[in-house]
N, C-alpha and C positions, 0 to 999 in steps of 0.2 A: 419724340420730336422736340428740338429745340426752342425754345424761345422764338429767335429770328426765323427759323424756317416756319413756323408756324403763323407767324404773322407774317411772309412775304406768300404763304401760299391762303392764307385769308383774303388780303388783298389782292390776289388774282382772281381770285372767287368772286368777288362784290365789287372789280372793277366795270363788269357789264352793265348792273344794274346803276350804277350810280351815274355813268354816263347815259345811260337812256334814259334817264330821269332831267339832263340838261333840256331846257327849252333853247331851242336853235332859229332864231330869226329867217324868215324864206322873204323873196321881195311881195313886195307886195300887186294882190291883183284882186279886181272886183270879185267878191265870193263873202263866206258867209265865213266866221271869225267867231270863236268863241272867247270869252272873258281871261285876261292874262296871254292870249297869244301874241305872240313878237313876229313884226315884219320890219322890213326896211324899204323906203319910199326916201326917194329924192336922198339919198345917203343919208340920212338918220333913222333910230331905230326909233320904234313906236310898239306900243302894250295896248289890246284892247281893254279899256276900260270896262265896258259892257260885252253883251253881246252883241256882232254886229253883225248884222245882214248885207245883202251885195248892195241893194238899194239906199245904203249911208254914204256910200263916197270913202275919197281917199281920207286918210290921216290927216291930209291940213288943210279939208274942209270941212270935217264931221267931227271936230272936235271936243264933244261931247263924249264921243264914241271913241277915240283914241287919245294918248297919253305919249308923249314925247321920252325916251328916256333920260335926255338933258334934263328937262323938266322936273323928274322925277328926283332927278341925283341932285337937285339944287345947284 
């Protein structure tokens, strides 16, 4: 096998995993959130900082508990 055929049939091999490995922001809704999960509330994205439980509220009011990604990116 060739050079190139071996790395375009590698890359199809480890295209699965590397995309299921992206975190995909869902909107946001009262529920329980683990630490680094990305929602999007009121059109911005947000990262739980902690973990957070349904009983913290949204993003921009429990802001302890979430992390703006404006914010983040400076």
């Amino acid at each position: 096998m060739n050079p190139r055929s071996f790395l375009i049939t590698l890359s199809i091999l480890l295209l699965p995993f590397l995309s299921a490995s992206a975190a995909v922001p869902s909107n946001w809704a009262s529920g329980d959130y683990a630490a680094g999960d990305l929602v999007i509330y009121n059109g911005s994205t947000y990262m739980a900082a902690q973990t957070v439980t349904a009983s913290q509220g949204a993003p921009t009011t429990a802001t302890a508990y979430w992390s703006s990604l404006d914010d983040i990116a400076g």
